[in-house]
N, C-alpha and C positions, 0 to 999 in steps of 0.2 A: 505719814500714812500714805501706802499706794495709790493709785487710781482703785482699784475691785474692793482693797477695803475699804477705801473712802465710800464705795458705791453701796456697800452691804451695810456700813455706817449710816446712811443715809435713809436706808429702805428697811431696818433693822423694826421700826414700830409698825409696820405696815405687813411683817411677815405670819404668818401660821407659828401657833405655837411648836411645832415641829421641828420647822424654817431658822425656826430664831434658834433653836438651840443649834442646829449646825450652823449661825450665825457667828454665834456666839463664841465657838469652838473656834472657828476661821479668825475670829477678830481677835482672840488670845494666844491662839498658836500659828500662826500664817506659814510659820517657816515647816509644821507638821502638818500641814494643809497642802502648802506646795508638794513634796514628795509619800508621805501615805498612801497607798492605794487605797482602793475604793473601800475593803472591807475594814481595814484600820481606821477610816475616818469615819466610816457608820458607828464604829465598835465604842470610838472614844468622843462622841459626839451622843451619844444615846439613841441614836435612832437608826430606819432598816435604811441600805445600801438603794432603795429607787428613793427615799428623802431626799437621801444626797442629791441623785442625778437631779430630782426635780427639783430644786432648791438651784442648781447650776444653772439650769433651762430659766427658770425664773429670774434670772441675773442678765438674762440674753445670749449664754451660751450653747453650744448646742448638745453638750452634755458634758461628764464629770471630765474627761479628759480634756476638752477644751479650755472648760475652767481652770484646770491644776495648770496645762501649760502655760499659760497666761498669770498667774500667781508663780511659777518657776520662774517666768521673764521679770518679774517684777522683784520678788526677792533678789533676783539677781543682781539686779538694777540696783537695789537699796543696798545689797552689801558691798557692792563695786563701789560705791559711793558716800556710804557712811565709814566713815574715819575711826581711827582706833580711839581716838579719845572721845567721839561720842559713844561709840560699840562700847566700850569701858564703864561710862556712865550710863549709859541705860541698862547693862546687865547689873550693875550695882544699883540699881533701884529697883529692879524689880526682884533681887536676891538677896535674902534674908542673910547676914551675914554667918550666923552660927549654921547656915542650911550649904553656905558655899563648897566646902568639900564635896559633901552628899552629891549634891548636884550637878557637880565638874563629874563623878564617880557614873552618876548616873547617867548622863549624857555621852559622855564615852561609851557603858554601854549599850545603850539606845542607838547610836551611831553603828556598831556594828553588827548587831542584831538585825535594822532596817538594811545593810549593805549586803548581809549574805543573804538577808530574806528576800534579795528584791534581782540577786544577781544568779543568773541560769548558770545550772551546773553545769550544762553544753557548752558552757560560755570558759568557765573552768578548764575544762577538759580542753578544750581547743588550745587554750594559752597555754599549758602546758605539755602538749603535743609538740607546739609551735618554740617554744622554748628549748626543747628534747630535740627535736629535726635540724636546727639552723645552724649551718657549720659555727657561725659565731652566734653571742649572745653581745651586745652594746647596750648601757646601761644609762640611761641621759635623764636629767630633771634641772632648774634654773631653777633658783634664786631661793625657797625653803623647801620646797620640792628635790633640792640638791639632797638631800638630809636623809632623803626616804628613797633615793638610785642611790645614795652607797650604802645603806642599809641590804638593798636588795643585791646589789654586788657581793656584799659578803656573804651574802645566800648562795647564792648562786655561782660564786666562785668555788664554794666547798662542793658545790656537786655533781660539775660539768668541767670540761675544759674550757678554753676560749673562751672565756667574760671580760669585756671590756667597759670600764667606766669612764662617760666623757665628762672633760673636765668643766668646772663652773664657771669658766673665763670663757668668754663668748668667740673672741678673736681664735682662740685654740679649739673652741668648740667646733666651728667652723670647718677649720682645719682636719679635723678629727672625722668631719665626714667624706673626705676622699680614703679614708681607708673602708669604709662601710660596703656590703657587694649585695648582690642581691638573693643570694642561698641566705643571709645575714636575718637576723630578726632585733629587732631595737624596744626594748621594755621604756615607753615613755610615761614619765612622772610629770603632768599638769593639772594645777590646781589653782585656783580665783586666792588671789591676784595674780596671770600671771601675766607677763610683758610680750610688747608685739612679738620680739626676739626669741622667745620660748615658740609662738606659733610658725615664724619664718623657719627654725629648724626643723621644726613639726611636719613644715609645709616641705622644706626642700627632700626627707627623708622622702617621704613618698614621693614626689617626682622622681628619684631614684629608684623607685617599686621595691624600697625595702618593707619585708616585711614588719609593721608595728601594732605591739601590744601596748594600747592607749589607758591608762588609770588615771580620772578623773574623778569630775565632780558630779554628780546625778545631773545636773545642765549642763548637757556636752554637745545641745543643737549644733551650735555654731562650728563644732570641730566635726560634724560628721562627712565621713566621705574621707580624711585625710586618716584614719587608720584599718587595719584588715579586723579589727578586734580590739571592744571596747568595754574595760573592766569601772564603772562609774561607782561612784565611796559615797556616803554621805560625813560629810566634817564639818558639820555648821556646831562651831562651837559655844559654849558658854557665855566668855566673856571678852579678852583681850584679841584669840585670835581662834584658827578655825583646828580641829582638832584630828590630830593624824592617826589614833586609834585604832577605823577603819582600815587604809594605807598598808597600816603597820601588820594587823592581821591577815590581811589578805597578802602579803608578800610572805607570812611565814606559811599559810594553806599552798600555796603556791611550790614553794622552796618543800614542803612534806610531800607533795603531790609526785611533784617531780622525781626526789628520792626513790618515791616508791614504784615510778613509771618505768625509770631504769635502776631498778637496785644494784646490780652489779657495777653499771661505770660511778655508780655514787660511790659506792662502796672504797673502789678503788681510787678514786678521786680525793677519797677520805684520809683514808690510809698513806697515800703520797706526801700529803701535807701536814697529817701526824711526821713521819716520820722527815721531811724535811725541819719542820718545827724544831724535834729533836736534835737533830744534829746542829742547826744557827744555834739553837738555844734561845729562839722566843717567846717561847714559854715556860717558865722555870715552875 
């Protein structure tokens, strides 16, 4: 148990009946506590949105945002740290086995429900501007983050010229960024767990003031400042690992976005690799 919910564990018989039910709510769901806004956690908590805040204030914070960041760091903390065979067994205990489907189903769509409800459509709009203007388009993610840059690659290859995906070998990664310029824009894919070496790339594109579209995790404090634009997913998933759902929808909003931003060079983009297709013959 964290520090806040040890503390709300603690303070739980001493609260207002009001109190204890967003106690309560906090002490079963921490991970929908951490990221909910205000009005989602009045709504599934039972009580009005000043409960919350004054329930937060009562804790010693200085209001709900306080609270939640501080439950972001901490979840954080616990999932960076708890191990897939414990993450394994504790979702198999608290999940009914005949409910496991359902539940994997529902979480996925919960996960992207909260990602588009939480993510500005200026925010949107911008990344696909940014993606439409940049002579090149470079496509990077390490380590399962690899999985969701060449998904987006093959988006984005059918609708633009110049996409590049860098490779998952770190040494050639490396390498791959002296071709990068700064008209360029780079769609980075990082997601918990990821290695220092994901942030060192991270870090060196921008000292290069290439421009980057950042898709993370809803805790992306620590990466702030090192992108121009910052698209954050939630994927805390079910059981063994965290759930690409999110990710996945949003690179195909993304990829529709952009089609429709320049229909014609899509069009024609299209068309090219139809008809080259045709003549290799890879696609029969």
């Amino acid at each position: 148990m964290t520090h806040t919910l040890q503390t709300i564990q603690d303070q739980l018989s001493q609260l207002s009946p009001t109190h204890r039910k967003v106690a309560e709510f906090v002490l079963e769901h921490p991970n929908d506590a951490a990221f909910l806004n205000l009005d989602e956690t009045a709504r599934l908590a039972g009580v009005s949105t000043a409960s919350v805040i004054r329930f937060a204030r009562q804790l010693g914070f200085g209001g709900y945002r306080e609270f939640q960041r501080q439950m972001q760091r901490e979840v954080k903390v616990r999932a960076s740290t708890q191990g897939a065979p414990e993450k394994f067994s504790q979702a198999y205990k608290d999940i009914p086995r005949d409910q496991l489907t359902l539940r994997t189903i529902q979480n996925d769509i919960e996960a992207i429900r909260r990602t588009m409800d939480n993510l500005p459509e200026a925010s949107l709009r911008q990344a696909v501007h940014m993606l439409s203007q940049a002579d090149r388009v470079f496509v990077a993610g390490m380590r399962e983050s690899y999985a969701l840059a060449h998904y987006a690659f093959t988006r984005l290859l059918a609708l633009r010229p110049n996409v590049s995906l860098f490779t998952v070998d770190y040494g050639e990664m490396v390498e791959q960024l002296f071709a990068v310029g700064k008209n360029d824009v780079c769609l980075y894919f990082l997601f918990n767990r990821y290695t220092g070496r994901s942030v060192d790339v991270l870090r060196q594109l921008h000292e290069m003031e290439t421009e980057i579209v950042l898709v993370t995790d809803e805790d992306w404090g620590e990466l702030s400042g090192l992108a121009q634009l910052v698209l954050p997913c939630y994927v805390q998933g079910v059981s063994l690992k965290n759930t690409s759902a999110a990710p996945i929808c949003l690179i195909n909003c993304l990829a529709n976005a952009l089609a429709a931003a320049d229909y014609d060079r899509s069009m024609e983009n299209l068309s090219r690799a139809a008809e080259l297709q045709k003549k290799t013959r890879v696609l029969w």
